[in-house]
N, C-alpha and C positions, 0 to 999 in steps of 0.2 A: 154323156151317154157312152156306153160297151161297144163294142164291136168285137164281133168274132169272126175266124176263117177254120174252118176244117180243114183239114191236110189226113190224105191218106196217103200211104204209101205200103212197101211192102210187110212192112214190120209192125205197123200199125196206124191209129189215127190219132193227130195231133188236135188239140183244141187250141189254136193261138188265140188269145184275147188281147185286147188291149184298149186303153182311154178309161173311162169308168166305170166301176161295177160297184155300185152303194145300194141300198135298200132300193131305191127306184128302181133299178131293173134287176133284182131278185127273182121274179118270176122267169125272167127269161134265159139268168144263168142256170137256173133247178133245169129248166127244162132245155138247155145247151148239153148240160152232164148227163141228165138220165138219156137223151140220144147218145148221146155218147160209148157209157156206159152197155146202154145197150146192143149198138151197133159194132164194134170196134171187139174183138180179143184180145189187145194190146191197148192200151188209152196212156194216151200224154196230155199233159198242160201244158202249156208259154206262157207263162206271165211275165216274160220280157218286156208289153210295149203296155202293162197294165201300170196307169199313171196317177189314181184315184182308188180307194176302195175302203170299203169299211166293216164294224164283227159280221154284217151279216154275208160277205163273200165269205169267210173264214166258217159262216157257218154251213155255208152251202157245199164248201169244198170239203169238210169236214163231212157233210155227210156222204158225199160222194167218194168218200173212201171209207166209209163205215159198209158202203152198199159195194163196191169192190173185193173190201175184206171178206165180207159173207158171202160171194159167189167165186171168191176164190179168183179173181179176175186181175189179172196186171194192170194199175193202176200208179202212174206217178208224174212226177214235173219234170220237163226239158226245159234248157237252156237257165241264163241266169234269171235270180229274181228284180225285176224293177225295184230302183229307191223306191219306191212308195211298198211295195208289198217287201220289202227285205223290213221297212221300218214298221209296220203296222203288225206283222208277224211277232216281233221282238216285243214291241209295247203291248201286246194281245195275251201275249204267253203264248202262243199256238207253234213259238220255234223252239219253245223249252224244254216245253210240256204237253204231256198227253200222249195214246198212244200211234199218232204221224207228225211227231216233230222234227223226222226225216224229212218229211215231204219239205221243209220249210226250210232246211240246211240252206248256208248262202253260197255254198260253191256251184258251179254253171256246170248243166248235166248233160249230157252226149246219149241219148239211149234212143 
């Protein structure tokens, strides 16, 4: 099972995740992001302490930068990515390709 913490601060609000995020709690990340999303002017992700996860995180994060892009909303990843999400990005195609394969770069991000 997932776990999340919100983090706001001045700059904006962080989504840390971490543990697992596979089709079983799918519902709960859509609707972790569209709060998010909605609430925040600035939105970050942690997938630092994410230790499990499977296409359908990638689809979800995926859309949640489709819906970013269209409202013109700063969306992106803090900190580095966990082994599990550095490797599953790579085998997915979602770090190579498409248009946020930024989002999925493996260097550790400060913003």
């Amino acid at each position: 099972m997932g776990s999340y913490e919100s983090l706001r601060d001045e700059t904006g609000v962080t989504l840390r995740l971490s543990g697992a995020w596979t089709v079983e709690n799918a519902a709960s990340l859509r609707r972790e992001l569209l709060d998010l999303l909605a609430t925040a002017d600035v939105a970050r992700l942690d997938l630092a302490g994410v230790d499990d996860l499977d296409a359908t995180f990638f689809e979800m994060v995926h859309g949640a930068c489709l819906s970013a892009a269209r409202d013109a909303k700063p969306f992106s990843r803090t900190g580095p990515l966990s082994d599990a999400a550095r490797r599953v990005a790579l085998l997915s195609g979602f770090a190579e390709y498409g248009p946020f394969a930024d989002f999925w770069k493996e260097e550790e991000r400060h913003e």
